[in-house]
C-alpha positions in Angstrom: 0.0 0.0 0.0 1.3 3.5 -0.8 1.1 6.2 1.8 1.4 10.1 1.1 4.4 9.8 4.1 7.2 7.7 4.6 7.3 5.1 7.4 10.7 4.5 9.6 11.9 1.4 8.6 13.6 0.5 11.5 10.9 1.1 14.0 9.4 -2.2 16.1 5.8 -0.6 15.3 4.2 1.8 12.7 1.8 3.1 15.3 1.2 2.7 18.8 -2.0 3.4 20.2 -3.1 4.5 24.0 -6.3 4.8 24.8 -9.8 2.9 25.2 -11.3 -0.4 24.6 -14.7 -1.2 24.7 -17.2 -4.1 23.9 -20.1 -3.3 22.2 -23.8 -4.4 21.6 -24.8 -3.0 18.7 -29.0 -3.2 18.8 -30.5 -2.5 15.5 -34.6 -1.1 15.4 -36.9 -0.3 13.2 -37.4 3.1 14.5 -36.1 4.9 17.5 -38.7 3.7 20.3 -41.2 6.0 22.6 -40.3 6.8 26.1 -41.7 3.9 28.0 -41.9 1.4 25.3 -41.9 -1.4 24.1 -40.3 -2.2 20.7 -38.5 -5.8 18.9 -34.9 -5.3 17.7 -34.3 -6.6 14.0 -31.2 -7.4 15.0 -28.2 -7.4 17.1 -24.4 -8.0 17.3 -22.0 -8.2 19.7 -18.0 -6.3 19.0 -15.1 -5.5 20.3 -14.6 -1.9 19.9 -13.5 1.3 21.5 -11.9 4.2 19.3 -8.1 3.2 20.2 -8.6 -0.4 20.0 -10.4 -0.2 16.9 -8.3 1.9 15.1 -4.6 -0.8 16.1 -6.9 -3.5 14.4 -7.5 -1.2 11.5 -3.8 -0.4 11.0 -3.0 -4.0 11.0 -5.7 -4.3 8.1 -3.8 -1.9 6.2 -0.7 -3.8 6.5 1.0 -1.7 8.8 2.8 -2.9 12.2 0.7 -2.0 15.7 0.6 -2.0 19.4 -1.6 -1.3 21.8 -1.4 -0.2 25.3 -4.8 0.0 27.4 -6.7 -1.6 30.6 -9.4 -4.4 30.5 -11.3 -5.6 33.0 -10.6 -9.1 34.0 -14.1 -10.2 32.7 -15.9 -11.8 29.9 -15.7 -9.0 27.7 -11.9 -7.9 28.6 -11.4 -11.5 27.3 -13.5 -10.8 23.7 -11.9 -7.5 23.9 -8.2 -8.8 24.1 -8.7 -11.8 21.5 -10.0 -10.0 18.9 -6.7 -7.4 18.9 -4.6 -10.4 19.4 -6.4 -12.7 16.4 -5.8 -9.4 14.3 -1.9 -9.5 14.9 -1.6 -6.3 17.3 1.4 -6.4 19.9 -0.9 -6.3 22.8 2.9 -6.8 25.6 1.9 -3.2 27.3 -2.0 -3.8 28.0 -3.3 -4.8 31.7 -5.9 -6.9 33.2 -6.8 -5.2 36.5 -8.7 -7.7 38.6 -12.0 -7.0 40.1 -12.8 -4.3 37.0 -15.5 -3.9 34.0 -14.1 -3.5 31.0 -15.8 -0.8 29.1 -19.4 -2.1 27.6 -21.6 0.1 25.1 -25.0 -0.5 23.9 -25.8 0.9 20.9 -29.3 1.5 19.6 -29.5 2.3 15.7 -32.6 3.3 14.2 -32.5 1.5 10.8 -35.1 4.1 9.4 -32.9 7.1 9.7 -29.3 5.3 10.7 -28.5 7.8 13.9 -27.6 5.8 16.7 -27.4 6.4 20.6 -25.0 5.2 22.9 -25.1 4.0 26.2 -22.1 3.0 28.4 -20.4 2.5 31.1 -16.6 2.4 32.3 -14.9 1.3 35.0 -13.0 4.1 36.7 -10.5 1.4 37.5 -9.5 1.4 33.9 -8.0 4.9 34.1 -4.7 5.8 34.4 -3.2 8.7 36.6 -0.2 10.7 35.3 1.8 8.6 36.7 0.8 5.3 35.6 1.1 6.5 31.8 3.6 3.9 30.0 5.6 6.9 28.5 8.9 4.8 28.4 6.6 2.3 26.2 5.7 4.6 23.8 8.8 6.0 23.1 10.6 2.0 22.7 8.3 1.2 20.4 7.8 4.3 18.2 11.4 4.1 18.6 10.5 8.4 19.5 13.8 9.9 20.3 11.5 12.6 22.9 8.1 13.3 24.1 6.9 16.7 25.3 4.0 16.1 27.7 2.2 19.3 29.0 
């Protein structure tokens, strides 16, 4: 694939991403429901997702090298969450399981009539990282970054 930039050839990763995971429920319906309503899905799917996450997986797609440093809960969906980065080939060596946490869910409602969605989720505040807890030494290794200006 040809890019508009040119990729360092010695690096260990083309990008490395930091940020959130997620799993999602993606609920599909005919229209958005009422308030207090009642109304049958068409259909439904469960994902791994999150914006970080998604976007390592997509990099790998495009046939360049990623990594991926983030939190999951030690739970069902931390497990979907983790295979489905792994399965798609991204370095997952910096990424936690913190015991006792969530990982992040979503449900998704998409109204098949106009194709707007609305999310609701939830994330565990375990998940976050302070200042301190950031993997800056990480990110530099394997962006092979010679220095990072944090603010």
């Amino acid at each position: 694939m040809h890019f508009p930039f040119k990729l360092k050839d010695h690096a260990e990763f083309d990008v490395v991403g930091f940020g959130t995971n997620a799993v999602d429920f993606l609920i599909q319906v005919p229209h958005y429901p009422q308030f207090n309503s009642k109304i049958e899905l068409t259909d439904y799917i469960q994902a791994a997702g999150g914006e970080i996450a998604t976007a390592m997986v997509g990099i790998q797609r495009l046939g360049l090298r990623s990594a991926y440093i983030g939190r999951f809960g030690n739970d069902a969906a931390g497990e979907l969450g983790i295979k489905s980065l792994i399965d798609a080939g991204v370095d997952m060596s910096h990424t936690e399981k913190i015991d006792g946490a969530q990982t992040q869910i979503a449900f998704i409602i998409i109204d098949e009539q106009s194709g707007e969605r609305t999310v609701i989720w939830k994330r565990d505040g375990r998940l976050s990282y302070t200042e301190a807890d950031v993997p800056v030494e990480a990110v530099i290794r394997q962006a092979d970054w010679t220095t990072v200006e944090m603010d």
